[in-house]
C-alpha positions as CSV (number, residue, x, y, z in Angstrom):
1,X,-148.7,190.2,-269.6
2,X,-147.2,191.8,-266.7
3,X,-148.1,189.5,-264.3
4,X,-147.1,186.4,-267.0
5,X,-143.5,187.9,-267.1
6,X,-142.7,187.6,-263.5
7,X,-142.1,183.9,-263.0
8,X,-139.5,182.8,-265.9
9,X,-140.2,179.0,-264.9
10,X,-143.7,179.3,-265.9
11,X,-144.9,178.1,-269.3
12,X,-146.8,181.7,-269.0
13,X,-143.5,183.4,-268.9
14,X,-141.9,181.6,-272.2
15,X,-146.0,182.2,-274.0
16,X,-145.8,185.7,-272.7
17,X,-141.7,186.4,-274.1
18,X,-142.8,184.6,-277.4
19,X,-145.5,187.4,-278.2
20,X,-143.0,190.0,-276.4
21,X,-140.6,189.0,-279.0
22,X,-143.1,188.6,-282.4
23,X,-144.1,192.0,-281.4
24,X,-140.7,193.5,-281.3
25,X,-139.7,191.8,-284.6
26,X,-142.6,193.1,-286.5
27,X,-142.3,196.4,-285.2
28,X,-138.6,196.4,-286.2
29,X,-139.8,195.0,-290.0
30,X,-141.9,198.5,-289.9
31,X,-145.3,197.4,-288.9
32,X,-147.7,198.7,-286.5
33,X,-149.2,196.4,-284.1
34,X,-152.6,196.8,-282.2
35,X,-152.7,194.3,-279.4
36,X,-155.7,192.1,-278.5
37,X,-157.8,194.1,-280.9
38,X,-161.7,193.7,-281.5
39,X,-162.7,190.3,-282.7
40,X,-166.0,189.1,-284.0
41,X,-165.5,185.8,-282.0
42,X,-167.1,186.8,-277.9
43,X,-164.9,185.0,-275.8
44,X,-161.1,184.8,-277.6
45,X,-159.0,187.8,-279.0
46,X,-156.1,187.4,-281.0
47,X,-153.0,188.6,-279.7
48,X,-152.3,191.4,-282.3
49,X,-153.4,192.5,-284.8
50,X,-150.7,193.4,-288.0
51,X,-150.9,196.9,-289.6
52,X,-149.2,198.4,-292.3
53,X,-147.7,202.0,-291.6
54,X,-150.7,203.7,-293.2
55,X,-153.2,201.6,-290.9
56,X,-154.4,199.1,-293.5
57,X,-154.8,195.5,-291.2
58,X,-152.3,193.1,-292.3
59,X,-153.1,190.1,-290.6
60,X,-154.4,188.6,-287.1
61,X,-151.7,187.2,-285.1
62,X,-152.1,184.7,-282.9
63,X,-148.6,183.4,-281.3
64,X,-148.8,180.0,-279.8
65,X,-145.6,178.0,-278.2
66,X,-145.0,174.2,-278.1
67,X,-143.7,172.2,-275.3
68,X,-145.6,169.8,-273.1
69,X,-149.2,170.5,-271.8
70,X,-150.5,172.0,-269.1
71,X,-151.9,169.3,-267.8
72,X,-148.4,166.9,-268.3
73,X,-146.6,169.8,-266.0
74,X,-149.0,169.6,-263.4
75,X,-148.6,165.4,-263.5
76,X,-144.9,165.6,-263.7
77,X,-145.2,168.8,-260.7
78,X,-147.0,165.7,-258.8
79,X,-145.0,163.1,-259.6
80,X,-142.0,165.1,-258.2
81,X,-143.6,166.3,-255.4
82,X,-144.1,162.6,-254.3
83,X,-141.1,161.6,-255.2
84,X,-139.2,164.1,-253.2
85,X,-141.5,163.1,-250.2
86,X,-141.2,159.6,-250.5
87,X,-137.2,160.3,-250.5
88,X,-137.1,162.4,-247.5
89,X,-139.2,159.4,-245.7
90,X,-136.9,158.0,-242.5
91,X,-136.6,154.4,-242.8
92,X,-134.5,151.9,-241.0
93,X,-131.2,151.4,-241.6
94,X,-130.7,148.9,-244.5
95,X,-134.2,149.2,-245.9
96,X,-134.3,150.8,-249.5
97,X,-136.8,151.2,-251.6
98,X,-138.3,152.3,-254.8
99,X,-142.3,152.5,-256.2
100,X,-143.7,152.6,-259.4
101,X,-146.4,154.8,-260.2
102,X,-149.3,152.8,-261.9
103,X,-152.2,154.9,-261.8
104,X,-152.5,158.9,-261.8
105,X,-154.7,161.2,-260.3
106,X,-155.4,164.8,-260.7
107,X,-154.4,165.9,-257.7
108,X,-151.5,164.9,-255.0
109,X,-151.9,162.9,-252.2
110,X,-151.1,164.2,-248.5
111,X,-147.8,164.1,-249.0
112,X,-147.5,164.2,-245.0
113,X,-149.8,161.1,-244.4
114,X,-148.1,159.5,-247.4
115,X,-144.2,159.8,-245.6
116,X,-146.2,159.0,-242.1
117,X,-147.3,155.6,-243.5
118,X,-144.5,155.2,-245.9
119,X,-142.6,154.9,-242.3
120,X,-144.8,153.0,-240.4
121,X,-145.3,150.2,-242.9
122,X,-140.8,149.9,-243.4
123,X,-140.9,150.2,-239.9
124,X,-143.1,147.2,-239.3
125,X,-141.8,145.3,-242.4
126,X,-138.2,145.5,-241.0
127,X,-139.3,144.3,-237.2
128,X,-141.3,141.3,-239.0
129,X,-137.7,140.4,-241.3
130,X,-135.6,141.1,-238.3
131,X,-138.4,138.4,-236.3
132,X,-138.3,135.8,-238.8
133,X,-134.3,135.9,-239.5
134,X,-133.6,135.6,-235.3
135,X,-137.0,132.5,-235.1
136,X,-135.0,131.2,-238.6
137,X,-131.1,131.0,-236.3
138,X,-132.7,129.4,-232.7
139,X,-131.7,126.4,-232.3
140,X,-134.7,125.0,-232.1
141,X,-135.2,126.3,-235.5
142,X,-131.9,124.5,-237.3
143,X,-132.1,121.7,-234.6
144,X,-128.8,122.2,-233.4
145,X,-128.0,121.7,-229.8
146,X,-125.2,123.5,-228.0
């Protein structure tokens, strides 16, 4: 619980401060309240179990907290994470640019090899445009003659 209580950004932290705070309510109500007591089931324990105040078992408790899933943080935590690189990428001056994701994995990419070729590539797009612009203004190109 302890160790759940120490980062407050944590979906553990806001699971952890919802039993925190069930416990304290039902202690104020007068109950007693064993925590993660004996269960028949081998590999989950409920969170508390509910007591009256001469020991007779109330009810399990088992507190449970809604919000997005685990597993939607850790794509959002990626998304971001990409995002952020692809916005501190150094492109040339004039060159913008924006992405889409379309697929998602379940991990990150190098996020340093990402911005290296992120920059290579708008580096070597904007030579090729600034290229084709000057071969489109020769005069040879417009057949004008000075």
């Amino acid at each position: 619980m302890i160790a759940r209580m120490k980062d407050s950004d944590s979906v553990y932290y806001q699971a952890a401060l919802a039993e925190v705070t069930m416990h304290a309510a039902l202690f104020k109500q007068g109950y007693k309240v064993e925590i993660h007591p004996a269960s028949l089931h081998s590999t989950r324990k409920p969170d508390c179990l509910i007591k009256g105040q001469d020991d007779t078992p109330v009810a399990f408790l088992e507190v449970t907290t809604f919000g997005p899933s685990l597993e939607a943080i850790g794509m959002s935590n990626r998304e971001a994470a990409i995002y952020n690189a692809i916005d501190k990428t150094k492109l040339p001056a004039g060159f913008r640019l924006s992405y889409d994701a379309v697929a998602r994995g379940v991990s990150s990419p190098n996020l340093n090899k990402l911005s290296t070729q992120i920059e290579k590539w708008a580096t070597e797009t904007a030579q090729d445009t600034r290229r084709s612009r000057r071969a489109r203004s020769s005069p040879l190109m417009t057949g004008k003659s000075n």
